[in-house]
VOKOL-479661 format. One record per residue (C-alpha): residue in one letter; x, y, z. Coordinates in steps of 0.001 Angstrom, whole numbers, padded with zeros to 6 digits, always signed. Example, Ala and Ser with C-alpha at 12.3 -4.5 7.8 and 13.67 -1.06 7.14 Angstrom:
residues 2
A+012300-004500+007800;S+013670-001060+007140;
end
This chain:
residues 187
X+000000+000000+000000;X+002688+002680+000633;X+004697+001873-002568;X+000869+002603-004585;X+000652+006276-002143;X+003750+007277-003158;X+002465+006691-006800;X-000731+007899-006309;X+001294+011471-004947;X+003631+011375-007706;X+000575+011391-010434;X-001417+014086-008645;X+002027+016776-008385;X+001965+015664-012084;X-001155+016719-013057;X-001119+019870-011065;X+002018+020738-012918;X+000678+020169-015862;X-002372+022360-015019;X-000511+025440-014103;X+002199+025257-016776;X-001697+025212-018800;X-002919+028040-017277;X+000026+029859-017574;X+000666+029485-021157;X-002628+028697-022432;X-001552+025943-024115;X-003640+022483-023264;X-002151+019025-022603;X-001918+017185-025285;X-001989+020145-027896;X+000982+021572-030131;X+001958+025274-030002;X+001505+027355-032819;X+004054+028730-034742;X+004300+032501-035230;X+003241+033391-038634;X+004656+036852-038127;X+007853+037802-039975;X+010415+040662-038902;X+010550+043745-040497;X+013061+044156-043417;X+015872+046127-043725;X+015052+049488-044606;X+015378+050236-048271;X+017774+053395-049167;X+014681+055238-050920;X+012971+054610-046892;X+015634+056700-045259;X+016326+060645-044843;X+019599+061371-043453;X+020673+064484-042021;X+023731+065389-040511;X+024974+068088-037613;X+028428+068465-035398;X+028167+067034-032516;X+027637+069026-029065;X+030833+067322-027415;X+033423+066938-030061;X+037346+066574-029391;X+038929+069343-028781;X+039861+071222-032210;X+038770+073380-035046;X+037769+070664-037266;X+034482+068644-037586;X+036323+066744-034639;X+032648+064602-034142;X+029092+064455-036422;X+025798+062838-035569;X+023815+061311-038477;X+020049+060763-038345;X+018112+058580-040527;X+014430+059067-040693;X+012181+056290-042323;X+010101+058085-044546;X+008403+055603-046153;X+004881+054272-044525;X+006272+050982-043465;X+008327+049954-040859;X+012086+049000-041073;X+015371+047779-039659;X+018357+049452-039505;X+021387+047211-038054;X+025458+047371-038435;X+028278+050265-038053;X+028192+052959-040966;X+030950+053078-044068;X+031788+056790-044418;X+033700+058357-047471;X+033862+061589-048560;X+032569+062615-051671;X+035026+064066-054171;X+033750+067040-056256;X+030194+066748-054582;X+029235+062823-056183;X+029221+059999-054561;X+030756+057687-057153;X+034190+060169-056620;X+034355+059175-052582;X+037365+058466-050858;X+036581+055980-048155;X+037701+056177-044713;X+039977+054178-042526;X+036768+053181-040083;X+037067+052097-036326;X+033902+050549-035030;X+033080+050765-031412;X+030177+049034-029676;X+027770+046279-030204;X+025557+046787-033237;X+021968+045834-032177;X+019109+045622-034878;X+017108+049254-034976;X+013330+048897-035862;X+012239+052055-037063;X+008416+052541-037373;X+007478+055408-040392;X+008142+058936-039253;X+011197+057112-036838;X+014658+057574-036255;X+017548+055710-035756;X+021488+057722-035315;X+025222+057072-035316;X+028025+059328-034294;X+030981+059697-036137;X+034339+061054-034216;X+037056+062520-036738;X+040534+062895-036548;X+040127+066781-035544;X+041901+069265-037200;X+044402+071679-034973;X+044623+075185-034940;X+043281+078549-037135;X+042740+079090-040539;X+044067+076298-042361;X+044555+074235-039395;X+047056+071467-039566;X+047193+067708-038710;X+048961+066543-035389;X+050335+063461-037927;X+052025+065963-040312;X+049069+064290-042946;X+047417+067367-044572;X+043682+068250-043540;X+040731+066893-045348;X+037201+069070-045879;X+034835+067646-047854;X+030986+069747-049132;X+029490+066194-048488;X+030159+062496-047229;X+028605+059347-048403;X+027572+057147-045186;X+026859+053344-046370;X+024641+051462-043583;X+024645+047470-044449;X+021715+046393-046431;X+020099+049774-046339;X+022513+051706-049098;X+024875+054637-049466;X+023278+058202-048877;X+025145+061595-049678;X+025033+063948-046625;X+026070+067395-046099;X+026227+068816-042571;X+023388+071219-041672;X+026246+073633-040295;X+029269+073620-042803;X+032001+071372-044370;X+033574+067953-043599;X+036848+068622-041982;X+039148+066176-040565;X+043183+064550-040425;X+044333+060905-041356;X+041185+059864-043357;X+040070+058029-040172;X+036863+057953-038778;X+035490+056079-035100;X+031896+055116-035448;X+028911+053688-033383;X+026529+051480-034791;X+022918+052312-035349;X+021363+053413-032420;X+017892+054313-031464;X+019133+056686-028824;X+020330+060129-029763;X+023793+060991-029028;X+025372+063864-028538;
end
C-alpha cells in the first residue's frame, strides 16, 4: 500500500504541474503550439531613409568637424530595420561615385534598430580633428581633409550623400570612429 501512495502522490504533483504550466501558457495538454506566422521587419530600403547630418555638441577638442551625428528618418509608410556600423567616405567634387573611403574604427555592439514610419535611428561619427586657425594642420604631419558632403553606407540599407546642416567635412588621417545604429540620440 505505501509503494501505490507514493504513486498515487507522484501522479497528482503531475497533473497539477501540468495544469498550471496550462494556465500559464494557455496551451492544453496534449496540444501543439503554434508557430508565429509573423515575420520581422526588413531592412530598410535606401529610398525609406532621410539622413541628415549636424556636429556634434561634445566633439574633441579642435577646429575641425572633430565629431558628427547622423540621423536617418524612415520616410516611407512601413516599418524598417536598420542594423550594423556605418561606411563613411567623402565625396570628391560633390558625387558619390568620386568618394574616398575612410579608414573606419567601429566601437560598440551593433543591435538591430526597428524604425516605425516617421522614426529615427542615429550614429556618431568622431574625426581625426583638425588643430589650430585658418588652415589648421594635422597633429600626424598628414594634410587636412574638408569635404561639401560624405557618403555614409549602412549594411543592407545603401549609401546616402550627406552634407552637414552647419558647414564642411573637416578632418586629419582619413580616419573615422563610429557607433553602430542606435535608437538613442547621441550627442
Amino acid at each position: 500500500m505505501r509503494h501505490s501512495n507514493g504513486i498515487r502522490r507522484a501522479a497528482l504533483a503531475t497533473t497539477a504541474v501540468t495544469a498550471v504550466a496550462a494556465a500559464v501558457t494557455g496551451i492544453l495538454p496534449g496540444t501543439a503550439m503554434a508557430a508565429s506566422t509573423s515575420t520581422p521587419p526588413p531592412a530598410c530600403r535606401a529610398s525609406a531613409i532621410q539622413v541628415s547630418a549636424w556636429q556634434a555638441a561634445h566633439p574633441p577638442v579642435g577646429t575641425g568637424t572633430g565629431a558628427a551625428v547622423v540621423k536617418f528618418t524612415n520616410v516611407s509608410g512601413r516599418t524598417c530595420v536598420l542594423k550594423g556600423h556605418p561606411t563613411v567616405a567623402g565625396a570628391g567634387n560633390g558625387s558619390p561615385s568620386h568618394n574616398t573611403p575612410l579608414k573606419v574604427t567601429p566601437t560598440g555592439r551593433a543591435t538591430t534598430v526597428t524604425v516605425r514610419p516617421h522614426g529615427k535611428a542615429w550614429v556618431k561619427l568622431t574625426f581625426v580633428q583638425v588643430q589650430g586657425e585658418g588652415d589648421g594642420y594635422c597633429e600626424s604631419g598628414k594634410t587636412p581633409k574638408a569635404y561639401p558632403t560624405m557618403v555614409i553606407g549602412l549594411p543592407h540599407s545603401g549609401k546616402h550623400q550627406v552634407a552637414l546642416n552647419d558647414g564642411w567635412w573637416a578632418y586629419c588621417d582619413n580616419k573615422v570612429t563610429v557607433t553602430p545604429v542606435s535608437a538613442v540620440k547621441p550627442s
